[in-house]
C-alpha positions in Angstrom: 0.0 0.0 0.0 1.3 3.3 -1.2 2.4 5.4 2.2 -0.3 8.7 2.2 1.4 12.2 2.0 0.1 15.5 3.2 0.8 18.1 0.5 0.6 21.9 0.9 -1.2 23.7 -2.2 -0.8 27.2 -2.8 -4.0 29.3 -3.1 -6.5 31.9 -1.5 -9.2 29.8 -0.3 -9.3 31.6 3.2 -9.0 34.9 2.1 -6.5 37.0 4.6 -7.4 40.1 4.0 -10.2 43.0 2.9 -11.4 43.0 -0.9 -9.5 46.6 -0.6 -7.3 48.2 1.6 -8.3 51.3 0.5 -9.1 53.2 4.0 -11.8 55.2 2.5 -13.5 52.5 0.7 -13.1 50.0 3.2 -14.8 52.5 5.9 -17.7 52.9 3.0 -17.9 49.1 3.1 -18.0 49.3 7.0 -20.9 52.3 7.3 -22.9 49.8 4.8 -22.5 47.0 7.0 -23.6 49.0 9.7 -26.6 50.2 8.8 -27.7 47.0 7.5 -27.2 46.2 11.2 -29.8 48.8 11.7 -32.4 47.5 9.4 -32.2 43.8 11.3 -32.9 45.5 14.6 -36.1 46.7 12.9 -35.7 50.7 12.7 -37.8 52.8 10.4 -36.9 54.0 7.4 -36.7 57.6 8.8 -34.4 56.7 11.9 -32.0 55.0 9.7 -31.8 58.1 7.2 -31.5 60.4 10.4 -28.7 58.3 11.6 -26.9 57.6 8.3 -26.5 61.8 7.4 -25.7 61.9 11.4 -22.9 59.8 10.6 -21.6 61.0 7.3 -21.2 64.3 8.7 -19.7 63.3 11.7 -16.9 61.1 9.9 -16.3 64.1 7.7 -16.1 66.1 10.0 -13.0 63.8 12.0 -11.3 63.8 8.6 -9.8 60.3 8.8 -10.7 56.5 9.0 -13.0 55.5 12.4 -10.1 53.4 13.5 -7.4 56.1 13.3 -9.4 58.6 15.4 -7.6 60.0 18.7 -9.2 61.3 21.4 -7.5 64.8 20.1 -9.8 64.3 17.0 -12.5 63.9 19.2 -12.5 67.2 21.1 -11.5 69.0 18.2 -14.5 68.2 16.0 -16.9 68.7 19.3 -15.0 71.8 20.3 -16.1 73.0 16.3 -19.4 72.5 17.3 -19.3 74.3 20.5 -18.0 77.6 18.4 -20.6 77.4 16.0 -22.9 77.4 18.5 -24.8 74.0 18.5 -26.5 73.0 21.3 -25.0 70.4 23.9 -27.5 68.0 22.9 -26.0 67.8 19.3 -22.6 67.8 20.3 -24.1 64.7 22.1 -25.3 63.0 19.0 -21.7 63.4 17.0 -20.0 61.7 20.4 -22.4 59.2 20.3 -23.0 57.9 16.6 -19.1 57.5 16.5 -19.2 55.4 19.5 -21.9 53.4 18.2 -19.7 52.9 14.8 -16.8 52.7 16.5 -18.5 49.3 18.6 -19.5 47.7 15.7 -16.3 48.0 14.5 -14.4 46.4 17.5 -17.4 43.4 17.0 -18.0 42.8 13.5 -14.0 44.4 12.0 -11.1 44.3 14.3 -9.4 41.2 13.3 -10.3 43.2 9.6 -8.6 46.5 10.3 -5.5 45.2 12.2 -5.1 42.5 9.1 -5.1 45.5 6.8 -4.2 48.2 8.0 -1.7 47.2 11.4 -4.5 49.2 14.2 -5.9 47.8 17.0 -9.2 49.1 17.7 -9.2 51.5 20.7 -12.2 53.7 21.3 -11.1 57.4 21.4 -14.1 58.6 23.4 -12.7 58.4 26.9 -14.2 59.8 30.2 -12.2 63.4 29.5 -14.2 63.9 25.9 -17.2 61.7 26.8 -20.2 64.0 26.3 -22.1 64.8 29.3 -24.7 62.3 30.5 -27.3 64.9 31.6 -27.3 67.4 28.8 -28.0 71.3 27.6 -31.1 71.1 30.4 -28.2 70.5 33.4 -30.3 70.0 36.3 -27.5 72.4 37.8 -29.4 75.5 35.5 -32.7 74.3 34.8 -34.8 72.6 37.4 -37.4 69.6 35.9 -40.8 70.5 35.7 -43.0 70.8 38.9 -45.3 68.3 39.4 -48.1 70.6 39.1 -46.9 71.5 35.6 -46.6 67.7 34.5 -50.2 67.5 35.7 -51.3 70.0 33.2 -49.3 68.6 30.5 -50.9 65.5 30.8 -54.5 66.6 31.1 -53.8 68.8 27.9 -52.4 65.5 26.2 -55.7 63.5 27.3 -58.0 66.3 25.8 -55.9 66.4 22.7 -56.9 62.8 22.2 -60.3 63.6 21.8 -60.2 66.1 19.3 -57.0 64.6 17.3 -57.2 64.2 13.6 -55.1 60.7 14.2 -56.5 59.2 17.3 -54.1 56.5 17.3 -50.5 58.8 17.5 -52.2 61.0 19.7 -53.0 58.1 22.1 -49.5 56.4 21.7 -47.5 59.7 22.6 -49.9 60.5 25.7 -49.0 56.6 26.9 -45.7 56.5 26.0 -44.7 60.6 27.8 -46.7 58.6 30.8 -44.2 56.2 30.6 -41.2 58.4 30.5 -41.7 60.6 33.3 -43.5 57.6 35.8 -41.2 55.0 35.1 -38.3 57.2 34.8 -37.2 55.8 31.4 -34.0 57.0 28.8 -35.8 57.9 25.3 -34.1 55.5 23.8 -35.2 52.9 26.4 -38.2 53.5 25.6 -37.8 53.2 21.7 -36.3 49.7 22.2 -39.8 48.4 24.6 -41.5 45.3 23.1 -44.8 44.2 24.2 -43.7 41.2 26.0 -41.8 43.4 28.1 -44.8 44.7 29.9 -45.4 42.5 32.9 -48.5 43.0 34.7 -48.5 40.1 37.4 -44.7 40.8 38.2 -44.8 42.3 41.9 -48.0 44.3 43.4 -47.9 46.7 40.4 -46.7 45.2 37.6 -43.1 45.8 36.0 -41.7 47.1 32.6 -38.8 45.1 31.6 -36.1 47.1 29.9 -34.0 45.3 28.3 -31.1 47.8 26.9 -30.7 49.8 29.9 -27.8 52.6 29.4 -24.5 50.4 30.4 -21.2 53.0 32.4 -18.4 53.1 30.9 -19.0 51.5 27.3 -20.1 48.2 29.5 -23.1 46.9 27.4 -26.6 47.2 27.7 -27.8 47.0 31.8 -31.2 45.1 31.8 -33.1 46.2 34.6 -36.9 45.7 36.3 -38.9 49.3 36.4 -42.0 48.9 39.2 -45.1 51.3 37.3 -46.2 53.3 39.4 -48.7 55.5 40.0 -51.2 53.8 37.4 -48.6 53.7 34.9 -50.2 49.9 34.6 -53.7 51.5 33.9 -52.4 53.2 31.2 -50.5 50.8 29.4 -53.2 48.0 29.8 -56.2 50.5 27.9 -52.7 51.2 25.5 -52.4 47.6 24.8 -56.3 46.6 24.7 -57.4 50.1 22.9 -54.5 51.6 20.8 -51.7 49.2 19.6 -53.9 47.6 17.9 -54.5 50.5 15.6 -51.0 50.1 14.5 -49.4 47.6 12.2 -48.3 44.4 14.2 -44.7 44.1 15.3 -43.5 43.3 18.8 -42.7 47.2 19.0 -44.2 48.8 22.1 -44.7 52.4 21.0 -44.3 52.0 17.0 -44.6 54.6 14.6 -47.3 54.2 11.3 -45.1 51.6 9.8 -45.0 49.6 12.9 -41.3 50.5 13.2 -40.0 51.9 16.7 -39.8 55.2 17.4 -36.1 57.0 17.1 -34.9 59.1 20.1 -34.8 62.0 18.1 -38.3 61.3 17.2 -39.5 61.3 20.6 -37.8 64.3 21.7 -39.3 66.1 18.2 -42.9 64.6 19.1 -43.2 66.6 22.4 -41.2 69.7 21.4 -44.6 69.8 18.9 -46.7 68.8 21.6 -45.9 71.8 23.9 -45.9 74.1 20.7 -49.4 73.1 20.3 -50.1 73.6 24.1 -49.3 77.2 24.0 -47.0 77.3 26.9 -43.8 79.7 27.0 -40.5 78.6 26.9 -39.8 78.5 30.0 -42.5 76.1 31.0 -41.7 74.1 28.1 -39.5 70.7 29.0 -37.1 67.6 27.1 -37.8 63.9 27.3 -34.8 64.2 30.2 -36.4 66.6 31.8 -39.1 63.9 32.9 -36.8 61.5 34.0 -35.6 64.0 35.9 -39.0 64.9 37.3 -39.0 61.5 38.2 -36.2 61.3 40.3 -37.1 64.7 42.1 -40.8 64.0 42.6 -40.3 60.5 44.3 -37.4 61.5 46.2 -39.8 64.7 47.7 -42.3 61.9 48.2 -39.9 60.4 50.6 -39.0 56.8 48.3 -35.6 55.8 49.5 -32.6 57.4 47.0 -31.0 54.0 46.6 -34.5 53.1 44.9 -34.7 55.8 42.8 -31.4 55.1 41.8 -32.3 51.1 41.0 -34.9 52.7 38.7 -33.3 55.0 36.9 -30.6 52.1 36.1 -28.0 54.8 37.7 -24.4 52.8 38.1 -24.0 55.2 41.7 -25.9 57.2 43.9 -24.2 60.2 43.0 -25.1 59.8 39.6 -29.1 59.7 41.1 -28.0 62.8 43.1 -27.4 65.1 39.9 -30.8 64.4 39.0 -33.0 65.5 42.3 -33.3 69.2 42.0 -36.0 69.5 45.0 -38.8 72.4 45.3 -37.3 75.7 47.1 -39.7 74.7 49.7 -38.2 71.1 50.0 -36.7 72.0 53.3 -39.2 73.4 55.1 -41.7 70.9 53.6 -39.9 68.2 55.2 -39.5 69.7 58.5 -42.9 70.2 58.6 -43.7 66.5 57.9 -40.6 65.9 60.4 -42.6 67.7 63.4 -46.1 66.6 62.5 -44.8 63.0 62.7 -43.2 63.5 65.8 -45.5 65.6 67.8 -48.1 62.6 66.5 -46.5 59.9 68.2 -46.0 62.2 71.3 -49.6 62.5 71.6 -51.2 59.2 70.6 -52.8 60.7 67.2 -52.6 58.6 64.1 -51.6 60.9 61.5 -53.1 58.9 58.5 -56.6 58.7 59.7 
């Protein structure tokens, strides 16, 4: 029998590297790739052409390939925008549609780009150039809405239903604003909500289960379990039974007209109009954050624990939870009050909740 020999044949079966190493095209190649990534998660057609012209500028505007960005580039294309005036919250977007690139990079193209071109992927966005977590409204300027004022907003958004020309958006934004400020949600946590992620018989008052809670420090999404208070359950059970339906099906909780979720940008756009058509000034007008933060403030007056309020916001510290409580000028005295009522109650032998 003829001995068996392993021979070694030249060819390019496994290819070992990129189509092109052209930087430029390869990046093109890259952006497609990413926003096909887009289209699988299910975004609409107008949050994927936000995003894409969000991106173009923002790589034109660092003037060279994703993966040979510094964190020099970084402050220098934000620090641009700062001198032209834009507000924080845009800067925000640039900082954070590279860093979104920039991941899928580091998942989908590393062992690509340091084949190619000799870089291993480092994301320039560090804690120094990071954009700021709470934003243009800095609860250190602009304190959240009272919750008086949210009141009003929401009886003016229950009204509006009524008379609507589309019953079916006016009802989603009036549940899904509901949501934001009692459940103390990000926009974009809200965006990504599927209907299975509303649990009713979780706890005594049901639980909204978010799924891509905003990770620290570039960690991932945090999952986390939001209680809904205050009859957020109400609400989203008649939003379930009465309005979803009027959209196209899709496991999206609050979906646009295609069925599609809702973009953050949306959101924030939606009740910008919203307030517009309430005829408030602009000083009693409010963002999407500013609710959260109205969140934070209004239970921590209410007396709920901070460490709670800081396991439903999905805050990584307390200090972080902190920023957010701006409390009523009266919060002092309010307190005291309660303080001395208590006290003299239990003195005396009253009960103070009859």
């Amino acid at each position: 029998m003829a001995e068996a020999r392993l021979q070694v044949i030249v060819g390019g079966v496994v290819p070992q590297e990129p189509v092109t190493t052209d930087p430029w095209q390869f990046q093109i190649a890259c952006v497609d790739a990413f926003v096909a990534s887009w289209r699988a998660r299910g975004f609409s057609p107008v949050t994927i052409d936000n995003d894409i012209g969000l991106l173009e500028r923002t790589l034109a505007a660092l003037g060279r390939p994703a993966w040979e960005v510094t964190p020099e580039d970084i402050d220098r294309v934000v620090g641009d925008l700062a001198v032209k005036g834009r507000a924080t919250s845009t800067r925000r977007e640039y900082v954070q549609i590279f860093k979104g690139f920039h991941r899928f990079l580091q998942a989908r193209k590393a062992a690509e780009i340091e084949a190619a071109f000799g870089v291993r992927l480092v994301c320039p966005v560090d804690e120094f150039n990071a954009s700021r977590h709470v934003g243009d409204d800095s609860p250190s300027l602009v304190p959240p809405p009272t919750p008086e004022r949210v009141a009003e907003f929401f009886d003016f958004m229950k009204q509006r239903i009524a008379t609507a020309r589309k019953y079916g958006p006016a009802a989603r934004d009036y549940a899904m604003f509901r949501t934001l400020y009692h459940a103390g949600l990000r926009s974009e946590e809200a965006s990504l909500l599927e209907k299975p992620d509303v649990h009713f018989v979780r706890g005594p008052f049901g639980k909204l289960h978010v799924r891509f809670g905003k990770g620290a420090h570039t960690s991932g999404p945090r999952p986390r379990w939001v209680p809904m208070l205050d009859g957020l359950d109400l609400v989203l059970r008649w939003f379930l039974d009465d309005v979803r339906p009027k959209f196209p099906e899709s496991p999206v909780l609050f979906a646009d007209e295609s069925g599609g979720p809702l973009h953050r940008g949306t959101i924030r756009n939606r009740l910008r109009y919203l307030m517009e058509l309430e005829g408030r000034s602009s000083a009693e007008r409010f963002s999407p954050h500013a609710l959260r933060r109205a969140c934070a403030t209004h239970n921590y007056e209410r007396g709920v624990d901070l460490v709670a309020i800081q396991q439903m916001l999905g805050h990584w510290t307390v200090s972080s939870t902190m920023r957010y409580v701006r409390p009523s000028a009266t919060f002092i005295e309010d307190a005291y009050q309660r303080a001395v009522t208590s006290t003299l109650a239990e003195l005396s032998g009253e009960d103070t909740t009859a």
